[in-house]
NUFI-354019 format. One record per residue: residue in one letter; x, y negated, z negated of N, C-alpha, C in turn. Coordinates in steps of 0.05 Angstrom, whole numbers, plus 5000, padded with zeros to 4 digits. Each point is the difference from the previous one (the first is absolute). Layout:
NUFI-354019
aXYZXYZXYZ
...
***
This chain:
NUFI-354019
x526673908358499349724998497549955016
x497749834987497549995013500749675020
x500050075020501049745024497249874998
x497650064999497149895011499949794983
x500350024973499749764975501849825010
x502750115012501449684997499449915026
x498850025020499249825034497149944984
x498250134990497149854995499250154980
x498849834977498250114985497549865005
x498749995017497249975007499649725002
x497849955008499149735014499049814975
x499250104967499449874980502949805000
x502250165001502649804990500949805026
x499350045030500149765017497349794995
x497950124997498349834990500249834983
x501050074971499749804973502749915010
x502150015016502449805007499349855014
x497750035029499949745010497349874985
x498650034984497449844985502449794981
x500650174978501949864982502149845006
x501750185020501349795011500149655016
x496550085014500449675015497749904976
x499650114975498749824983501649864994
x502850244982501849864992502049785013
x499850035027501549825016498549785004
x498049945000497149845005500749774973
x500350074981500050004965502449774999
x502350185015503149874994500749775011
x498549925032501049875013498149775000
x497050074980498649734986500749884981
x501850254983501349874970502549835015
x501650025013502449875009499849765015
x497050055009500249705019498149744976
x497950234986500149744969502649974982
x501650144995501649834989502449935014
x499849985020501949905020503250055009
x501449865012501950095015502050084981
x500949864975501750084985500550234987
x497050135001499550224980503050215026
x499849995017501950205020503349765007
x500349854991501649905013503350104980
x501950075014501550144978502949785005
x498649904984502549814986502450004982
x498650234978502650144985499350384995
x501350024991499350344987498450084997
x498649824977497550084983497149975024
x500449825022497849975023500750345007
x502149975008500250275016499250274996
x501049994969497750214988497049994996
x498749774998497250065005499550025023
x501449995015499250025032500450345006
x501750114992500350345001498250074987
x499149864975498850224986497049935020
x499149835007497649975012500150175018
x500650145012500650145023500250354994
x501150004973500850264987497450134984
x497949744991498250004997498050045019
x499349965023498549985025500850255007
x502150144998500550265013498650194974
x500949964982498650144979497250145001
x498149615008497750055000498850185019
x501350005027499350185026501050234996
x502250084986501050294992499250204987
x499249824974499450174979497550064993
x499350225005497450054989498750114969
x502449824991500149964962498749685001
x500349895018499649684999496949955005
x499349924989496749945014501149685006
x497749905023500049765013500649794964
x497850004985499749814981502549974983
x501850264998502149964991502349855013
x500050125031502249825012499949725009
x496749964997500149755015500049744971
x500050084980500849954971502349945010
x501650184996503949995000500949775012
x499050005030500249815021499449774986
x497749945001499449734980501350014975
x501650054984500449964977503049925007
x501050105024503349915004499149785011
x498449955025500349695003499149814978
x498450044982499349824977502149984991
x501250184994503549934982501849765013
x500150165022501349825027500149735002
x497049914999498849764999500949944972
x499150154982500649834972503649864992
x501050275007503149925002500549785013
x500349995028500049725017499249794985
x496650044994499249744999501549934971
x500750054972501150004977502349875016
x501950105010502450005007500349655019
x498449985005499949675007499649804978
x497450084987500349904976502549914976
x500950244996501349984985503350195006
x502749715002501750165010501950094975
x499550074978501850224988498750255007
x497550055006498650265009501450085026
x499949855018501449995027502550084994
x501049954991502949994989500450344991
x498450044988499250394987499650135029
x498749915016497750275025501749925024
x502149835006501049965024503349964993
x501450055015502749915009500549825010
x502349864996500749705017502150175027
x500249835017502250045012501950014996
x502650175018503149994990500949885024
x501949684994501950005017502350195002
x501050185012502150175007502549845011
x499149815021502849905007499149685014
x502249874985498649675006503549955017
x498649915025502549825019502050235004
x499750195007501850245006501950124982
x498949934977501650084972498250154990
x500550344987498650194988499749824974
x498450014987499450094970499450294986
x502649974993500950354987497550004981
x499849854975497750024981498050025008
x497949895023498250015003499850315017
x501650035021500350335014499650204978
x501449964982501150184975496750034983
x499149784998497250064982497250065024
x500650035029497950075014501350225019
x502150174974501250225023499750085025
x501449785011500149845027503850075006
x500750235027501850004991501849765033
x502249934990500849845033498950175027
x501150414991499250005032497249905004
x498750074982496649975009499649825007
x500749644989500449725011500650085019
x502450035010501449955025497850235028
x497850174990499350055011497449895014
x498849844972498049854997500549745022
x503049924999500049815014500550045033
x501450165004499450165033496550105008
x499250024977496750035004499049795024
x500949824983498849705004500749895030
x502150155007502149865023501849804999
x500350014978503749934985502250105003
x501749925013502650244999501549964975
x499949784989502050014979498449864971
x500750044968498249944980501049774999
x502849865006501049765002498549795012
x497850005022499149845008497049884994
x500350294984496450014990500249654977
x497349914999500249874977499150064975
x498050234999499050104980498550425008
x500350084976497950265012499249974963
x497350045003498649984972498350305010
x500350154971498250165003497249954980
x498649975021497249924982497950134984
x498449884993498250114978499150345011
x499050035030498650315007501850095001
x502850044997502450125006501150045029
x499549785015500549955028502849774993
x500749985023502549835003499949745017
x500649704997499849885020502349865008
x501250015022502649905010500049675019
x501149814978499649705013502750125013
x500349865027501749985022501749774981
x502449965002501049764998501049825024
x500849804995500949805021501550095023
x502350205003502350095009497450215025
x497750134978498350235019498649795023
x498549774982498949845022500849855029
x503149944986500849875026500850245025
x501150274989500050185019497850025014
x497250104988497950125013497649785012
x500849764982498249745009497250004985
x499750264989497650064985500249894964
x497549904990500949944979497050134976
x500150014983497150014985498749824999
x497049905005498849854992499449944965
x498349915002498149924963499050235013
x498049985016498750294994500650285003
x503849985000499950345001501250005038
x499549925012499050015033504049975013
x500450145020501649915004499449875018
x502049755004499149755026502849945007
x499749885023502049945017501849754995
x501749964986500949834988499149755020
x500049754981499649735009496550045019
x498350174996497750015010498350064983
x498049934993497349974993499050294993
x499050134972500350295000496050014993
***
């Protein structure tokens, strides 16, 4: 086995990685900040995958020396154009939205499972009941809701029974605040 090729094949292949590379990185992080924050924000699946593939792509471009700069920095731009186009369509018009995103699943409203909804987001109790010790719940009984949302994350409303124990409650914005105080 020849060991020398795989520690270095010469200074041409560190060279064209760091030229191409901070072009290509130069490239990515001008295309992302013109089309702005959404283009990365992963809200459901389909974000999440353009967000891997941007990345899968960017490694590509620095890896492969099948890739020339004009090809990868193409790729790059052509997923966030999509990106952008999807989004912006998807506001527009919500039966399209309706096609490229997922709604949320309530799983359990007021400490009562919903078998049907677990059952169609093969969601099984232990995993709830694990989801909800995540949270710092001891019991699903007290929870008022766990919805699993559009990116396939989970969110656990405390219910009444959790608040008056811990004193903490959710705000509107998400925040937990100190019950009867200003969040």
């Amino acid at each position: 086995m020849d060991w020398s090729g795989m520690l270095f094949q010469g200074w041409s292949g560190i060279l064209r990685t760091a030229i191409v590379g901070t072009l290509a990185y130069a490239v990515l992080v001008v295309a992302l900040r013109t089309s702005g924050k959404r283009t990365l924000a992963k809200l459901n699946a389909f974000d999440l995958v353009v967000t891997v593939a941007l990345g899968s792509t960017l490694a590509t471009i620095l890896l492969s020396k099948n890739v020339a700069l004009a090809e990868g920095v193409t790729a790059l731009l052509l997923l966030i154009a999509l990106q952008y186009g999807v989004t912006a369509l998807s506001v527009r018009s919500t039966s399209f939205a309706r096609i490229v995103r997922s709604e949320p699943t309530l799983l359990l409203r007021d400490g009562e499972v919903l078998p049907r909804a677990m059952k169609r987001a093969r969601v099984t109790e232990a995993e709830l009941e694990t989801i909800v010790r995540t949270e710092g719940q001891r019991d699903p009984e007290t929870v008022a809701a766990v919805i699993l949302e559009s990116d396939g994350s989970f969110s656990v409303i405390a219910g009444p029974e959790a608040v008056r124990r811990t004193g903490f409650q959710s705000s509107e914005s998400g925040v937990a605040t100190r019950e009867g105080h200003a969040g």
